[in-house]
Biopython code that builds the backbone (N, CA, C, O; Angstrom):
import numpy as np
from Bio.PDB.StructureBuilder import StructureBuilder

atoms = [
    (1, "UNK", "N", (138.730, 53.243, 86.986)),
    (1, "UNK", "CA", (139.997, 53.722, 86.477)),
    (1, "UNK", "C", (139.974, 53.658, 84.955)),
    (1, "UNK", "O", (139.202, 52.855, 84.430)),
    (2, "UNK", "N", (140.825, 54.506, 84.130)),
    (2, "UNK", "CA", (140.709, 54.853, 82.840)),
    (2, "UNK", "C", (141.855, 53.899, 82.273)),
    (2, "UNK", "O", (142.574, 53.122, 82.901)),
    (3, "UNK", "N", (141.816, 54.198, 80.806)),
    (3, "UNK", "CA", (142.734, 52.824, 79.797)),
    (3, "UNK", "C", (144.199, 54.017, 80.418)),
    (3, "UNK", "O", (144.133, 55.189, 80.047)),
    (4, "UNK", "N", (145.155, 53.669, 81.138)),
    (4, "UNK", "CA", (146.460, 54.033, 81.059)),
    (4, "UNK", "C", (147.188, 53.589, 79.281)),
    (4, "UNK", "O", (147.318, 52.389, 79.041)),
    (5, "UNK", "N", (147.474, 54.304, 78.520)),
    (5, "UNK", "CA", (148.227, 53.910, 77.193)),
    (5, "UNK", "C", (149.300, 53.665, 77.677)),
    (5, "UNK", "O", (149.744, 54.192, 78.697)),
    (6, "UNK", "N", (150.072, 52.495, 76.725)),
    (6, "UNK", "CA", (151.773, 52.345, 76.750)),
    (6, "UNK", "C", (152.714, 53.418, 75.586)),
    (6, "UNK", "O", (153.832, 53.933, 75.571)),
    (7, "UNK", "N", (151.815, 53.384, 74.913)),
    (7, "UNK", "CA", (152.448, 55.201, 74.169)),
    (7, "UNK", "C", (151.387, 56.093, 73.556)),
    (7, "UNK", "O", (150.271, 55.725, 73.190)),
    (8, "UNK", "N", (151.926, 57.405, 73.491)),
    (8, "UNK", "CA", (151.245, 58.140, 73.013)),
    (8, "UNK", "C", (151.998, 59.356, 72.275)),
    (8, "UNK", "O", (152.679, 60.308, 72.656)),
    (9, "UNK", "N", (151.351, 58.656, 70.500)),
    (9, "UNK", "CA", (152.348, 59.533, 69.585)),
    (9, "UNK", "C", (151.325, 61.013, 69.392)),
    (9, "UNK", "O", (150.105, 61.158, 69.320)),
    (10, "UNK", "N", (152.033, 61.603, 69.369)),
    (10, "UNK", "CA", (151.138, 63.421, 69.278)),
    (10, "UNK", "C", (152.154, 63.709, 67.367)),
    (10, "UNK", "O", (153.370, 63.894, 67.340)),
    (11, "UNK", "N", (151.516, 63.681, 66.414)),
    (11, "UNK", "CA", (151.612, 64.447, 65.173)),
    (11, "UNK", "C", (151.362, 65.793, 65.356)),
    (11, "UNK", "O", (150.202, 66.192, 65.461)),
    (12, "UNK", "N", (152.587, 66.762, 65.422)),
    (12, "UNK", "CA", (152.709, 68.259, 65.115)),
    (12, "UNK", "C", (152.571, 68.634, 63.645)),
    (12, "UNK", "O", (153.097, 68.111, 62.663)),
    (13, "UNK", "N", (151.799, 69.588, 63.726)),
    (13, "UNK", "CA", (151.925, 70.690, 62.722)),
    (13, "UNK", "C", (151.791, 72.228, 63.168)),
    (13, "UNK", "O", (151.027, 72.713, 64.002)),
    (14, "UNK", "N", (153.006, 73.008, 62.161)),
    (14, "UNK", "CA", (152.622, 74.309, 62.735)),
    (14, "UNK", "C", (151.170, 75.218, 62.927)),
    (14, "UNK", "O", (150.050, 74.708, 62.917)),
    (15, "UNK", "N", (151.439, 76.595, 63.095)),
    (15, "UNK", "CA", (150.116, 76.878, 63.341)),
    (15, "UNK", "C", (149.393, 77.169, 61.758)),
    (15, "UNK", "O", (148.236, 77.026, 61.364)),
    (16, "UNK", "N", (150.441, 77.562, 61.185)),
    (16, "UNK", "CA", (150.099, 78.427, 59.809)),
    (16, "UNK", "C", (149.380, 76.888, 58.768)),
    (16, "UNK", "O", (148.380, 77.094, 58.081)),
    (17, "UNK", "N", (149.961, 75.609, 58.791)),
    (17, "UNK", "CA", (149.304, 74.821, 58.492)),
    (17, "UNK", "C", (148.199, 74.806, 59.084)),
    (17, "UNK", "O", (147.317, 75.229, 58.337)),
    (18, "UNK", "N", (147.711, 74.423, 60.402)),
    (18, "UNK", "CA", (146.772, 74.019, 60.655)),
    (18, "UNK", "C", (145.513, 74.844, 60.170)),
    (18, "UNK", "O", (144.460, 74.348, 59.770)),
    (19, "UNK", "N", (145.917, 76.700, 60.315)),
    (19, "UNK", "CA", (144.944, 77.508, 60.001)),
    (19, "UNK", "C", (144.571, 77.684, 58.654)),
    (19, "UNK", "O", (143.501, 78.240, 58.406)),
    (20, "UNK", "N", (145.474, 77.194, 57.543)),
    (20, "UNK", "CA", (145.121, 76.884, 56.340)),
    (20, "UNK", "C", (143.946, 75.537, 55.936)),
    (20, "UNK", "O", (143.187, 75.451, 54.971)),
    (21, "UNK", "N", (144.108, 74.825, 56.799)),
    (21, "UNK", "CA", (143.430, 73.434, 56.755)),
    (21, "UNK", "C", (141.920, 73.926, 57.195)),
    (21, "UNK", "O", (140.884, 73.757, 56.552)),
    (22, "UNK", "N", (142.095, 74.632, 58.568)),
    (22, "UNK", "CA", (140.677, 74.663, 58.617)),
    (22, "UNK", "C", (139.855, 75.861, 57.985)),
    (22, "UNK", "O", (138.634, 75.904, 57.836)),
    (23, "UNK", "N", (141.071, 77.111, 57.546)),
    (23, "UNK", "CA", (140.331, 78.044, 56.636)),
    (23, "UNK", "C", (139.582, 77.178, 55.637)),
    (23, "UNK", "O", (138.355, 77.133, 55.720)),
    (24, "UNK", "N", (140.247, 76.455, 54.657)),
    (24, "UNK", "CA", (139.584, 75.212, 53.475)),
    (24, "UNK", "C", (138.280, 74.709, 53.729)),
    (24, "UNK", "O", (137.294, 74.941, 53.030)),
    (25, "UNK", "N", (138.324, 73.729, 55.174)),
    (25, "UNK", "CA", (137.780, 72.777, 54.984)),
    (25, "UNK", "C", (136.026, 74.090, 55.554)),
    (25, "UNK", "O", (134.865, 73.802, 55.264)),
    (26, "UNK", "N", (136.531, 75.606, 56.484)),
    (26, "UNK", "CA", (134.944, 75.964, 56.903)),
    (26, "UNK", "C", (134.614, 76.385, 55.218)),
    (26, "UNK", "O", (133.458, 76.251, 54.816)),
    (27, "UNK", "N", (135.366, 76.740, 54.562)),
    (27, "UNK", "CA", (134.904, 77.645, 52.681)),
    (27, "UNK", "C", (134.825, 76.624, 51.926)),
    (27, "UNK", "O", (134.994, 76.873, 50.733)),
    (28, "UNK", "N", (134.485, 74.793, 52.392)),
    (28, "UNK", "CA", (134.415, 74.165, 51.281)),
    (28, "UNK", "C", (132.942, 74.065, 51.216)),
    (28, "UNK", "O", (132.174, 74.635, 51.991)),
    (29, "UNK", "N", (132.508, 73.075, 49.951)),
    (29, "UNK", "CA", (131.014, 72.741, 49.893)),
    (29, "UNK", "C", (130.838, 71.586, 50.679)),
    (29, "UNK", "O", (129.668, 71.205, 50.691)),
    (30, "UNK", "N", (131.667, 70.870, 51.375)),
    (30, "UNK", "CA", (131.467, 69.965, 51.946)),
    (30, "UNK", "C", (131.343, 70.070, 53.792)),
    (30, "UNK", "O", (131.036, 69.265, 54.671)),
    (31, "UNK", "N", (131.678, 71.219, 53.772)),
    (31, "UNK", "CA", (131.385, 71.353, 55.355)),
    (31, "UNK", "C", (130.346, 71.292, 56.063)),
    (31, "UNK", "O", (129.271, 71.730, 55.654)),
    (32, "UNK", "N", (130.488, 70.777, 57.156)),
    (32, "UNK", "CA", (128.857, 70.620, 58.158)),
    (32, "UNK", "C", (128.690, 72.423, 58.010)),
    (32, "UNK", "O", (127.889, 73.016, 57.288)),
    (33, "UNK", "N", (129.570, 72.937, 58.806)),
    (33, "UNK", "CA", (129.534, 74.240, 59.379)),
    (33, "UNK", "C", (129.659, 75.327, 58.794)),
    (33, "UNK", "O", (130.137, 76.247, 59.458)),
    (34, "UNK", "N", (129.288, 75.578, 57.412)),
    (34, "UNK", "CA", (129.954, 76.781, 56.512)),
    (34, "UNK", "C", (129.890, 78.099, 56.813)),
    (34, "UNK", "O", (128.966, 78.627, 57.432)),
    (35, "UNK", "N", (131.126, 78.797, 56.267)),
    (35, "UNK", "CA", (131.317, 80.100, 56.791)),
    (35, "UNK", "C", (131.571, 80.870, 55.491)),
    (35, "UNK", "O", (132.431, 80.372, 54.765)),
    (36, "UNK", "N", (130.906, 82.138, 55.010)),
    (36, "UNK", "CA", (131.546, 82.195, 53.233)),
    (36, "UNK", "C", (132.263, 83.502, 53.902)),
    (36, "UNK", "O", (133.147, 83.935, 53.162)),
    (37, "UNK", "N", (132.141, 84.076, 54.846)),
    (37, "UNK", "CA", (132.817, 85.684, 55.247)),
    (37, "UNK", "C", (134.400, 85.247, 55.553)),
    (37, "UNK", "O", (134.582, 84.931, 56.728)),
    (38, "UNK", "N", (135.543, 85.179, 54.712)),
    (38, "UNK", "CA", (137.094, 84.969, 54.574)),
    (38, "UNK", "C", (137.259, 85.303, 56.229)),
    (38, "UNK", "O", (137.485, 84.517, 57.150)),
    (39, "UNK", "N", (137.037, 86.940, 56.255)),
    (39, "UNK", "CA", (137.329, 87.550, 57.571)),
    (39, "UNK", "C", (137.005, 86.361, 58.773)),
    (39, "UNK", "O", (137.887, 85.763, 59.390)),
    (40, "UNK", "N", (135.834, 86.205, 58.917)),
    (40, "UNK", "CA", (135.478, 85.622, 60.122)),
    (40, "UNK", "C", (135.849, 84.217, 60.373)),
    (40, "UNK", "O", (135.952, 83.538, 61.394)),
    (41, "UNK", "N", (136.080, 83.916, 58.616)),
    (41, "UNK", "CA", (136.604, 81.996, 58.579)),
    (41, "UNK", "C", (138.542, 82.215, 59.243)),
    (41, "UNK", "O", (138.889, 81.181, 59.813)),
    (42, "UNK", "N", (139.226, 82.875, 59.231)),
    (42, "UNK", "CA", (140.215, 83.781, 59.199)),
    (42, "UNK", "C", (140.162, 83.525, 60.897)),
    (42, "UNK", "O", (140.882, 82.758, 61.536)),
    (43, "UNK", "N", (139.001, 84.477, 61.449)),
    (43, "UNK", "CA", (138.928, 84.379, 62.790)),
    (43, "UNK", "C", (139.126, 83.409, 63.655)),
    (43, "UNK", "O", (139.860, 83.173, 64.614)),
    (44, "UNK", "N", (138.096, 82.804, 62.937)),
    (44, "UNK", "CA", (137.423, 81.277, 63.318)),
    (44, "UNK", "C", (138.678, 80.548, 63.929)),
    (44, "UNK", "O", (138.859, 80.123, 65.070)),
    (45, "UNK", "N", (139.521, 80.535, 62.776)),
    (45, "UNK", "CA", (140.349, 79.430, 62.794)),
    (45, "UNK", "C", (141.257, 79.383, 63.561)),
    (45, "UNK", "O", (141.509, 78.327, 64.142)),
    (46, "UNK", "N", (142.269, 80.953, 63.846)),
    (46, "UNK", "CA", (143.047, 81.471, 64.604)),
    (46, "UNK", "C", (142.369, 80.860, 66.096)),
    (46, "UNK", "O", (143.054, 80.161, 66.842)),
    (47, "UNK", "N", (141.168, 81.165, 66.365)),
    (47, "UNK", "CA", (140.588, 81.165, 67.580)),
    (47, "UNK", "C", (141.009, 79.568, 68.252)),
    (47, "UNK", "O", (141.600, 79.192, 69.265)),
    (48, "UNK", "N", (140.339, 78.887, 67.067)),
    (48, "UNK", "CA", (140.446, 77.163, 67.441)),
    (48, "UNK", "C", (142.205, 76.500, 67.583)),
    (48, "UNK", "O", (142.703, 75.462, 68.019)),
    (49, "UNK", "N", (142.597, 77.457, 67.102)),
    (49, "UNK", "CA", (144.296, 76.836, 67.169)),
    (49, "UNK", "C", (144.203, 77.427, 68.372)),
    (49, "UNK", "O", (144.283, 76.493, 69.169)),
    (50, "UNK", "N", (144.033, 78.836, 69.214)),
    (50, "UNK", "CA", (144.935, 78.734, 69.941)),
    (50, "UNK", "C", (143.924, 77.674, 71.532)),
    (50, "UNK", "O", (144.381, 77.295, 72.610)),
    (51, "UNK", "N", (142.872, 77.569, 71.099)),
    (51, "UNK", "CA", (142.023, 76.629, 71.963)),
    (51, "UNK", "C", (142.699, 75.609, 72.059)),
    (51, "UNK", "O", (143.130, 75.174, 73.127)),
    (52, "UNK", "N", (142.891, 75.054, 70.847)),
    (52, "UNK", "CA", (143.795, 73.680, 70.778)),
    (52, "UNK", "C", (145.127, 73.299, 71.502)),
    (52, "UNK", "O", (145.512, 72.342, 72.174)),
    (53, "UNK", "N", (145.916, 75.062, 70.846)),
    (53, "UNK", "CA", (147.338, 74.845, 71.773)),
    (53, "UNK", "C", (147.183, 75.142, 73.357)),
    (53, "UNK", "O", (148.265, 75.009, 73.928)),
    (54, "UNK", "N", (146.393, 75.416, 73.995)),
    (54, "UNK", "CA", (146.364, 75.494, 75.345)),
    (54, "UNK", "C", (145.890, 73.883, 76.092)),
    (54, "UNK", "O", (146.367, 73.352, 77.095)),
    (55, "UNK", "N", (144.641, 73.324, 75.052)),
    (55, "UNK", "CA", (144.397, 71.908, 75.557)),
    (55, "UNK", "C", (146.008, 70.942, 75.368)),
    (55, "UNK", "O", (146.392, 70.336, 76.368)),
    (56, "UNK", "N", (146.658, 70.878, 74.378)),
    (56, "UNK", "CA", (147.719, 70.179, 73.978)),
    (56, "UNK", "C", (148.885, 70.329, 75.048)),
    (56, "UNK", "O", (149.597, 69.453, 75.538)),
    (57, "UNK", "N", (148.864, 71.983, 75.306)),
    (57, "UNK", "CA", (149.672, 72.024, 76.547)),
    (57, "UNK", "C", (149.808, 71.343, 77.686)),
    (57, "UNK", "O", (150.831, 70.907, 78.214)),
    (58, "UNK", "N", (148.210, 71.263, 78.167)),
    (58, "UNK", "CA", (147.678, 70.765, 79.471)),
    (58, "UNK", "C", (147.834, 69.315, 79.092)),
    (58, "UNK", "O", (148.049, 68.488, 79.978)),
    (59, "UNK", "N", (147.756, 69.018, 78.041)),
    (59, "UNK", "CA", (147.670, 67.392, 77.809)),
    (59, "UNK", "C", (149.477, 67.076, 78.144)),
    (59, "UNK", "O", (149.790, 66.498, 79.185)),
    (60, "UNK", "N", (150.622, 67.562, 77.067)),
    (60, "UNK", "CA", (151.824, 67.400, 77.603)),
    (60, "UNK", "C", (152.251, 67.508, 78.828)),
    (60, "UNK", "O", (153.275, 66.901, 79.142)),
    (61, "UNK", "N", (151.502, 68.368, 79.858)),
    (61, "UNK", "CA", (151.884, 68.577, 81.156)),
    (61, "UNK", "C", (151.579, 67.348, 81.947)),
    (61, "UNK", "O", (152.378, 66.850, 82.741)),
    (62, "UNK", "N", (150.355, 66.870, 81.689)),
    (62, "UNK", "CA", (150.356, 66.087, 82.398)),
    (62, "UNK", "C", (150.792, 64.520, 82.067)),
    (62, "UNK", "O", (151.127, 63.671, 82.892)),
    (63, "UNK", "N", (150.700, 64.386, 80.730)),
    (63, "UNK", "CA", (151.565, 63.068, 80.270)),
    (63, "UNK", "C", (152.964, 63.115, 80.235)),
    (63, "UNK", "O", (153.528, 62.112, 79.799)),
    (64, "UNK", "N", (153.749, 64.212, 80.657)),
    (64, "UNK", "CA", (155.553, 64.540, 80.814)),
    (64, "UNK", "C", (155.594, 62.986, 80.499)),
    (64, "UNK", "O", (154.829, 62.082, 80.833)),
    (65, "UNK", "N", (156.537, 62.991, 79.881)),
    (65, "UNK", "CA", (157.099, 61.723, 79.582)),
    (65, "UNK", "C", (156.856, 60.377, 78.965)),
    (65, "UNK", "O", (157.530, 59.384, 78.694)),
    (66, "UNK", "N", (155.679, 60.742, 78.864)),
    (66, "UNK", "CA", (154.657, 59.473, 77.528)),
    (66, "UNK", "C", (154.502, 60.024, 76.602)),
    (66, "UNK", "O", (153.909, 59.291, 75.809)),
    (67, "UNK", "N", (154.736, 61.127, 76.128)),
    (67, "UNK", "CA", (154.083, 61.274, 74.636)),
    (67, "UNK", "C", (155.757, 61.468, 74.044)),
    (67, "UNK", "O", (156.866, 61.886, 74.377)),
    (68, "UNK", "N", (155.127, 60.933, 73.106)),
    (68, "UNK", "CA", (156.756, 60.848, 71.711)),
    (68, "UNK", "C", (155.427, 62.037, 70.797)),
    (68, "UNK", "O", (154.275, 61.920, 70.380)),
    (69, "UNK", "N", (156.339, 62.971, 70.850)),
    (69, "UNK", "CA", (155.837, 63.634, 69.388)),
    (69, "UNK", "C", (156.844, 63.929, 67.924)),
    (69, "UNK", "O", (158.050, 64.075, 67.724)),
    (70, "UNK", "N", (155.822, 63.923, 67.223)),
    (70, "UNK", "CA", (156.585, 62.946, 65.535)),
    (70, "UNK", "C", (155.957, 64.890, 64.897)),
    (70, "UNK", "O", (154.987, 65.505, 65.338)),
    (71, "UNK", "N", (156.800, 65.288, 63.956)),
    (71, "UNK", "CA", (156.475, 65.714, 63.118)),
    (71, "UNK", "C", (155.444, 65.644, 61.977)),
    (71, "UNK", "O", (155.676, 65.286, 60.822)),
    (72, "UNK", "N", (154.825, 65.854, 62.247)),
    (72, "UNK", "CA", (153.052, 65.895, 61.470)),
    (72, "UNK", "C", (153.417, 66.545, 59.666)),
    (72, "UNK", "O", (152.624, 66.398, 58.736)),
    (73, "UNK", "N", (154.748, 67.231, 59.552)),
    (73, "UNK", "CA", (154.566, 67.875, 58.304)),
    (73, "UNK", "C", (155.701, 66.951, 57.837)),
    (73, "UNK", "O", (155.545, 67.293, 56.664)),
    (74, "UNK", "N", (156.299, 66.430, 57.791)),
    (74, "UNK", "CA", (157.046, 65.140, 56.845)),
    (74, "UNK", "C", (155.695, 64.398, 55.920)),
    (74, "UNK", "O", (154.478, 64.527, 56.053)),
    (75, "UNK", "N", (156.507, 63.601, 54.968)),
    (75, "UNK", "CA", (155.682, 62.852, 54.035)),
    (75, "UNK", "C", (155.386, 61.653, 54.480)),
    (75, "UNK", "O", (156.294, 60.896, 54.825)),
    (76, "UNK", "N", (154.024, 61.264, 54.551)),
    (76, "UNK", "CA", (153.088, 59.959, 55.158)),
    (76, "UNK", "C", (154.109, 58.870, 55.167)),
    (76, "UNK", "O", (153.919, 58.039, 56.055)),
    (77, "UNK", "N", (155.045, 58.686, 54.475)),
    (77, "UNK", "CA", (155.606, 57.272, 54.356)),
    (77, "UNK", "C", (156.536, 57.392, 55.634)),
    (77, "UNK", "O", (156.803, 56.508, 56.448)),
    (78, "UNK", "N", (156.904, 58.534, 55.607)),
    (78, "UNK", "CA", (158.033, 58.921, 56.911)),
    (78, "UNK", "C", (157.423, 58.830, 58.198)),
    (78, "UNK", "O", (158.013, 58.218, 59.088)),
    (79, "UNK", "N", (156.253, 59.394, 58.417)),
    (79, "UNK", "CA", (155.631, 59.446, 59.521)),
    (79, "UNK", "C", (155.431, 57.811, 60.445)),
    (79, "UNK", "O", (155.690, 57.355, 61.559)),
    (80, "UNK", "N", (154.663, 57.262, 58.848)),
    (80, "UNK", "CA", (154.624, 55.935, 59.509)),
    (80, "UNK", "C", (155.763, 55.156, 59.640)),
    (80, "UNK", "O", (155.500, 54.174, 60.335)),
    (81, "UNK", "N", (157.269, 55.178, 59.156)),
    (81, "UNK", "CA", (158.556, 54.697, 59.848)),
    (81, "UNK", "C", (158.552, 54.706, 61.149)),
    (81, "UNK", "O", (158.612, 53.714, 61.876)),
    (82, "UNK", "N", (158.443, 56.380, 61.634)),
    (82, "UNK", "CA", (158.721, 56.696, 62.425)),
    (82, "UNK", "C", (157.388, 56.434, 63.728)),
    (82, "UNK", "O", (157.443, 56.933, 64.852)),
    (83, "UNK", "N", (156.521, 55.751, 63.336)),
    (83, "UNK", "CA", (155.365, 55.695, 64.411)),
    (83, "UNK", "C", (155.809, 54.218, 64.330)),
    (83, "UNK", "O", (155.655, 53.728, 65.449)),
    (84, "UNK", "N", (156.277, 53.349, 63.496)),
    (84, "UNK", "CA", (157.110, 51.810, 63.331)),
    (84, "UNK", "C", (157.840, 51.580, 64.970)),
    (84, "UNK", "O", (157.661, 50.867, 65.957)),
    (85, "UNK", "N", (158.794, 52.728, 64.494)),
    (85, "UNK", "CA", (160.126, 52.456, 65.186)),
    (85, "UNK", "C", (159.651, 52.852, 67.047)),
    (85, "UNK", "O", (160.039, 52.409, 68.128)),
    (86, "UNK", "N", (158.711, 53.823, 66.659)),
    (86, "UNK", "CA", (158.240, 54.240, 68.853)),
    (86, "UNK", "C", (157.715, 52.877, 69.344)),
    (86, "UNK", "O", (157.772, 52.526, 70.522)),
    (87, "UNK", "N", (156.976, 51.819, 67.908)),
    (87, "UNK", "CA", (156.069, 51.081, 68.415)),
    (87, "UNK", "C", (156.863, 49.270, 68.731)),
    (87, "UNK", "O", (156.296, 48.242, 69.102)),
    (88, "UNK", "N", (158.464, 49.539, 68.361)),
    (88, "UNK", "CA", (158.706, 48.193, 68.522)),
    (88, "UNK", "C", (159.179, 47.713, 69.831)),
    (88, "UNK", "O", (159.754, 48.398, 70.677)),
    (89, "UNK", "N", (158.899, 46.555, 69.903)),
    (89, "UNK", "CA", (158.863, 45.909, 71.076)),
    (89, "UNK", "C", (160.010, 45.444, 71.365)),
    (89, "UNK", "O", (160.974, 45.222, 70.634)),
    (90, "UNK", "N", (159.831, 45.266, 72.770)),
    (90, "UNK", "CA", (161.139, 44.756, 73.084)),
    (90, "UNK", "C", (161.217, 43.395, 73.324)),
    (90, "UNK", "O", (160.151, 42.806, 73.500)),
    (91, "UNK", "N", (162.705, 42.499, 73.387)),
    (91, "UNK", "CA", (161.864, 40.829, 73.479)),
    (91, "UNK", "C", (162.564, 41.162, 75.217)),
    (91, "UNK", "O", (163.260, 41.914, 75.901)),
    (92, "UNK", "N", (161.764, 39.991, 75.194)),
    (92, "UNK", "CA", (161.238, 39.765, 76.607)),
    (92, "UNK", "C", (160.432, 38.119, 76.670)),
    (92, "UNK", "O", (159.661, 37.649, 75.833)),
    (93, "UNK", "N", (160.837, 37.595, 77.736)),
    (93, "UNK", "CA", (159.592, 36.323, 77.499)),
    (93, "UNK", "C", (158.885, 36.374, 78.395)),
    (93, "UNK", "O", (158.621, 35.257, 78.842)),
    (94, "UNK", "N", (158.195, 37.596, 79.154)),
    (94, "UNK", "CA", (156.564, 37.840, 79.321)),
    (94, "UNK", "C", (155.886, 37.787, 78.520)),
    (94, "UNK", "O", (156.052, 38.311, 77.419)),
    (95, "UNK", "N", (154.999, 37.174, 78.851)),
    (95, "UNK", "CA", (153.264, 37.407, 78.201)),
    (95, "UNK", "C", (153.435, 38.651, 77.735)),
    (95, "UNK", "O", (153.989, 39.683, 78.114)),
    (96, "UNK", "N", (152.573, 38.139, 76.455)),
    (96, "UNK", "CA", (152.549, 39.397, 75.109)),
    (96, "UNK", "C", (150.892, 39.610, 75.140)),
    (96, "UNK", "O", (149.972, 38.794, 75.088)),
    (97, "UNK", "N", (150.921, 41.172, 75.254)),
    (97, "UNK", "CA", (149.176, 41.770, 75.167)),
    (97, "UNK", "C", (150.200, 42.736, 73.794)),
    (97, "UNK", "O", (151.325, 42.993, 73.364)),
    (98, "UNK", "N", (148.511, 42.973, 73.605)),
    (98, "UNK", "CA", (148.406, 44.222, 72.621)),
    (98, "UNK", "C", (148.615, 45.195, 73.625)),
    (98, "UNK", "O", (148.236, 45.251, 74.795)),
    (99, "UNK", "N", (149.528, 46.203, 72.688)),
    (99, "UNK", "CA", (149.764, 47.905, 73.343)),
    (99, "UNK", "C", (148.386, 48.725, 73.195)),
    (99, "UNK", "O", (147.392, 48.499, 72.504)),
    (100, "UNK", "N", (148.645, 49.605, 73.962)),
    (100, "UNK", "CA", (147.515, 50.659, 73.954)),
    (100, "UNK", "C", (148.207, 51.827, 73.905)),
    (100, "UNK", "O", (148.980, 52.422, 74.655)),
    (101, "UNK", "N", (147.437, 52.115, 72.159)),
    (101, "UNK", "CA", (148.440, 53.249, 71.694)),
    (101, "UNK", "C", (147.185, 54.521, 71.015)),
    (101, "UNK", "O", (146.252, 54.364, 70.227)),
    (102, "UNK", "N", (147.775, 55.961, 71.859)),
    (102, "UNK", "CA", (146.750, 56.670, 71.427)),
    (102, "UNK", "C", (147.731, 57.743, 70.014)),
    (102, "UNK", "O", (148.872, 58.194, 70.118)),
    (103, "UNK", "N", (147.034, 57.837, 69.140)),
    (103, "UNK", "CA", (147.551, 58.582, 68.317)),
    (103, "UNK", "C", (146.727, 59.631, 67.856)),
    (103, "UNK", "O", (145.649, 59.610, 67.261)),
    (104, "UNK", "N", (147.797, 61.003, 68.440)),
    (104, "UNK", "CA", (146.698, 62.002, 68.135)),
    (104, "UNK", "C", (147.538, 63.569, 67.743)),
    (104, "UNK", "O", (148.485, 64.006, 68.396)),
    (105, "UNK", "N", (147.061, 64.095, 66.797)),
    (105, "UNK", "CA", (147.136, 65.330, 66.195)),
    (105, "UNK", "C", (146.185, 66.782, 66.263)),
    (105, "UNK", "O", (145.037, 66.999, 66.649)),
    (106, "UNK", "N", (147.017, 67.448, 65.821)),
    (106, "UNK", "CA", (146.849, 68.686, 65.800)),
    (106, "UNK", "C", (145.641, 68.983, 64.934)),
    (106, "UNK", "O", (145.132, 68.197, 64.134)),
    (107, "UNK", "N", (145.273, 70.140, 65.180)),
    (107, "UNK", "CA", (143.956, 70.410, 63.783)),
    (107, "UNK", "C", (144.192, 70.730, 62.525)),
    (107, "UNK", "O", (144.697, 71.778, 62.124)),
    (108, "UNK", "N", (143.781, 69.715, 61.819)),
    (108, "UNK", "CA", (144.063, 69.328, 60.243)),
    (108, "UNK", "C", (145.012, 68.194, 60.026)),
    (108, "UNK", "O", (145.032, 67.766, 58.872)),
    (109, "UNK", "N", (145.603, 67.763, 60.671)),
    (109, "UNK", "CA", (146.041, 66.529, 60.773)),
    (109, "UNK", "C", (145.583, 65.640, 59.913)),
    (109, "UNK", "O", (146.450, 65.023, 59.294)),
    (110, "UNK", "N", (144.394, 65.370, 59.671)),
    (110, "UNK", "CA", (144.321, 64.271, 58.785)),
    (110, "UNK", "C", (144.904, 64.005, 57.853)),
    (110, "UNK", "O", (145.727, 64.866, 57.542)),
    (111, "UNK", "N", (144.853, 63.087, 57.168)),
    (111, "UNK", "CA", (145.218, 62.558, 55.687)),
    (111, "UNK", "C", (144.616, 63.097, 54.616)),
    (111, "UNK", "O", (143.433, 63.371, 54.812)),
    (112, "UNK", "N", (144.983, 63.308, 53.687)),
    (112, "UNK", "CA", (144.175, 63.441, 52.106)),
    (112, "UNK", "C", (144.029, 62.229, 51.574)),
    (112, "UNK", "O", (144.803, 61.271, 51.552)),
    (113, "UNK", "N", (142.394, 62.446, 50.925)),
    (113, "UNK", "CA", (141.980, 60.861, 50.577)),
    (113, "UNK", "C", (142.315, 61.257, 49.101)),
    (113, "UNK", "O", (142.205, 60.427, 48.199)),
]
sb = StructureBuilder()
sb.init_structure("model")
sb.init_model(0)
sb.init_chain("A")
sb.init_seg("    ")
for serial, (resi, resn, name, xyz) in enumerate(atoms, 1):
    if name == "N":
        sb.init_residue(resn, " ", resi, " ")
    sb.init_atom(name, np.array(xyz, "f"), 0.0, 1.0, " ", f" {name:<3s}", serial, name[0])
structure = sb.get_structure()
């Protein structure tokens, strides 16, 4: 049997972000995978969002009711309030474990270093 999580925050971003993120990151010098043709990086990217939004679908379908999703395009300080507040506990005097918390986003999601 697999890790069941006690939450699972999903960070949204629209599509037009995400396809900007990964237009960037295939036309940078730092990419594994480079693409210099706009058109096809253009393609590329469209393609992988909508790959993504069909897995994300299937993922909400079947987690109905465990995933809290947070707005991915607010400012980092907000996000993490708000991943604060899904994550507080309740008292209780059971035995205290660590949560099992999956946190996961959309493509481009990451942070800027």
């Amino acid at each position: 049997m697999g890790i069941i999580p006690d939450k699972f925050i999903l960070l949204s971003h629209d599509d037009k972000f995400s396809e900007q993120k990964l237009v960037n990151n295939l036309g940078s010098e730092d990419a594994i995978v480079k693409c210099k043709d706009k058109n096809k990086t253009v393609r590329l990217a469209k393609a992988a969002i909508r790959e993504n939004n069909v897995h994300m679908a299937s993922v909400k379908n079947v987690c109905n009711g465990f995933i809290t999703e947070l707005d991915g395009m607010k400012n980092e300080q907000n996000i993490l309030e708000e991943i604060v507040r899904v994550l507080k506990l309740k008292s209780t005097k059971a035995p205290r474990r660590a949560q099992r918390v999956i946190l996961m986003g959309t493509i481009g999601s990451e942070t800027e270093k």
